[in-house]
N, C-alpha and C positions, 0 to 999 in steps of 0.2 A: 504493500500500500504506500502511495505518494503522502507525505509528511512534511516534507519541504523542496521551497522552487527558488532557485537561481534564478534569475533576470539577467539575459545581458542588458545594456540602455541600450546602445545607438542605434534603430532602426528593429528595436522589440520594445520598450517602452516610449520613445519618443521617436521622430521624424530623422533620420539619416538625412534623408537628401534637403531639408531645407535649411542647415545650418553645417554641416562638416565640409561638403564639398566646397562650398562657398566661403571660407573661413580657410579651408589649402588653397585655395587661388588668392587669399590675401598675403597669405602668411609666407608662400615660397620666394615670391619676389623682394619681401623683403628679408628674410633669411641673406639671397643672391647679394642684395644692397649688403648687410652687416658684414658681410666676411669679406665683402669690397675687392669683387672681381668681375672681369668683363664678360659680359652675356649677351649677344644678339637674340637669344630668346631659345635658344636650342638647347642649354642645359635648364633653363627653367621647364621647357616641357619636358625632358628627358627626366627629371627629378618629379612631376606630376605623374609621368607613365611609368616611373618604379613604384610608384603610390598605387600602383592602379586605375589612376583619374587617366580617362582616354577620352577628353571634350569632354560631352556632356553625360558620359557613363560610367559608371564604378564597376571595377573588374573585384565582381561578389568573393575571390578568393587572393585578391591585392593587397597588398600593406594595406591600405586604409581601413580596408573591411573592417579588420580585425587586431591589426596588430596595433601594439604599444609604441610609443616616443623612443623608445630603447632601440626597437628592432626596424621603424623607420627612418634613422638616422642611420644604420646602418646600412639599408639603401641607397639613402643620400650620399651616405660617406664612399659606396661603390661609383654611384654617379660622377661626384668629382675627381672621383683616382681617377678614371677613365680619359679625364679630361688634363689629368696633371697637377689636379690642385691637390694637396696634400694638411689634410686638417685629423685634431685628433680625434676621434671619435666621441670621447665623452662631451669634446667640446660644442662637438652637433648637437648631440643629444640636449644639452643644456640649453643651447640655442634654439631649437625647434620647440620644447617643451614652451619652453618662457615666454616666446612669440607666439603659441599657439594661447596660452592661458592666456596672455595679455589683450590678444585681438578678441578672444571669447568676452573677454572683460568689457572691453571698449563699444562692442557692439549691441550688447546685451540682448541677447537674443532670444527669440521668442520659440518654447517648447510647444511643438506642435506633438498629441498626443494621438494613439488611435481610439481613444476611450475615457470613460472617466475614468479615471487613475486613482484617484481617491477613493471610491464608492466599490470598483473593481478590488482594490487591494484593502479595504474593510473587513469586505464580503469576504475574502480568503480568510485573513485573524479570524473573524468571527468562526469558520470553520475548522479551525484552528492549524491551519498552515503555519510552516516556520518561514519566513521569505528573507531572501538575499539579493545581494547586489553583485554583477562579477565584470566588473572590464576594462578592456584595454585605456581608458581614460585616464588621465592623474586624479590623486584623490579630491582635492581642492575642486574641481573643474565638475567634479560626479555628484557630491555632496550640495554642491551650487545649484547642478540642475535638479536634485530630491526637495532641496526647499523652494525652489522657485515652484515646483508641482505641489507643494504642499502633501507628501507622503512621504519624507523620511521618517514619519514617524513608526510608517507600519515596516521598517527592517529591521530583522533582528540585526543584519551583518551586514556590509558595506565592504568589498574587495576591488580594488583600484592598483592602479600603477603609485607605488608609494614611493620609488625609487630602489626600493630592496625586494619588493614580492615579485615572484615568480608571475609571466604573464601566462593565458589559457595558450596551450590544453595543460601545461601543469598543473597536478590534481591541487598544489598548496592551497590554493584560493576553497578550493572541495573541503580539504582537511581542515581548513579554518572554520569553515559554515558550522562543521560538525564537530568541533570540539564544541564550539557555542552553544547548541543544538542537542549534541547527546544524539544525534539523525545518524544511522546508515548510510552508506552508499545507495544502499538499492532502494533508501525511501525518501530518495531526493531525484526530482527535475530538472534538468535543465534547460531554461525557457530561451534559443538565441534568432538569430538570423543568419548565421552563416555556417559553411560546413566544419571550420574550427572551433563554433561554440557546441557542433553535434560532437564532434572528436572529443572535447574537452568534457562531458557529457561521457559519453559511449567508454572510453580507456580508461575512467575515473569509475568504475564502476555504478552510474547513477543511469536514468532514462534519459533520453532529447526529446524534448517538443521545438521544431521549427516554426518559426513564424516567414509568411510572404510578404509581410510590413516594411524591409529594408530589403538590403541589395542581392537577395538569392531569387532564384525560381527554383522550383520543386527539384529538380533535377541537378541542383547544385549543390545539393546534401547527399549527392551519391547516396543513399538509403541508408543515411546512417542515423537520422529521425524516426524515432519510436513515431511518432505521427505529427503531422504538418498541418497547421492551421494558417486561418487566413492571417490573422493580427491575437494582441492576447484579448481581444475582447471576444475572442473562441475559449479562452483555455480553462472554461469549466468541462466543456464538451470532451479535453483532451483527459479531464483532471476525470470524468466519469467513466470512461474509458477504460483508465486503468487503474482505479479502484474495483473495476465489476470484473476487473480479470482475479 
């Protein structure tokens, strides 16, 4: 029996495409400007297409999808060797982070949800769900968007890029929910949109439920979703499913 749910954010509780992709197209250029080197425009897209960003499409198993500031910087950090420029990686890393949290800041941006959020994630407590938080975001930047939604209050657990955790599919983020918890593997969820949040899900011992609210289509979870829903405004459906097994 399901007992607790993972949540990833970007693109399972909030809107992916109307704030992340729009928000790399600010933040790459100026990256290019801070490390103050010359670009006709071919390493800034070459550095959007290691992201995944291809114009106006997210490539559903791209850095951006899913990965962390850690692991896009080291993209980045490919992109510029390529080209001769020689930087040290952490120092991407710190640079992209900072520019990404800072433009998030500066713009303030509006969480587009597929449901109420509040009322949806009530209804779970009252049933007495364990619920968590799992993703590639910095922690500052996840905790921002849970209060702007006005529902961090129903988390038990909040797992973010803190600078030291392990990003998904390592199970650390799994292993933390359930020390919290006192929850098995097998009687946890996890709620994502891409085929790293099924993997992280699937090899951690718990179930997947996929959502089609951000950058997959069905077929880009390779079948590794215990079951696919439209948005989580389905995941009672998913949540009945496998309690009647």
């Amino acid at each position: 029996m399901i007992k607790g749910l993972l949540f990833d954010k970007d693109g399972t509780i909030i809107d992916f495409f109307s704030i992340w992709p729009v928000i790399a197209r600010e933040v790459i250029p100026k990256f290019i400007k801070q490390i103050e080197i010359y670009d006709d425009g071919t390493i800034e897209k070459e550095m959007l297409e290691s992201m995944g960003l291809h114009e106006d499409k997210v490539n559903p198993k791209g850095a951006f999808a899913y990965k962390s500031y850690g692991e896009i910087a080291e993209d980045i950090c490919s992109v510029l060797t390529d080209h001769d420029v020689f930087i040290e990686l952490y120092s991407i890393y710190v640079q992209i982070k900072d520019l990404f949290n800072n433009t998030m800041k500066n713009t303030t941006p509006v969480y587009k949800t597929f449901t109420d959020m509040p009322d949806l994630l009530r209804g779970l407590k009252k049933e007495g769900y364990f619920i968590g938080l799992t993703t590639a975001d910095v922690q500052e930047s996840a905790e921002r968007c849970l209060n702007e939604l006005h529902i961090i209050e129903f988390f038990d657990y909040i797992g973010a890029d803190d600078g030291t955790r392990k990003p998904k599919p390592n199970g650390e983020m799994i292993d933390e929910f359930k020390a919290i918890t006192g929850l098995k593997s097998e009687e946890i969820a996890v709620v994502g949109d891409t085929f790293n949040d099924m993997l992280f899900g699937k090899q951690n011992g718990c179930s997947s439920i996929g959502v089609l609210s951000g950058v997959s289509e069905k077929e880009d979870f390779d079948d590794m979703a215990d079951y696919i829903i439209e948005s989580v405004a389905d995941i009672q459906k998913a949540l009945d499913k496998f309690n009647a097994e």
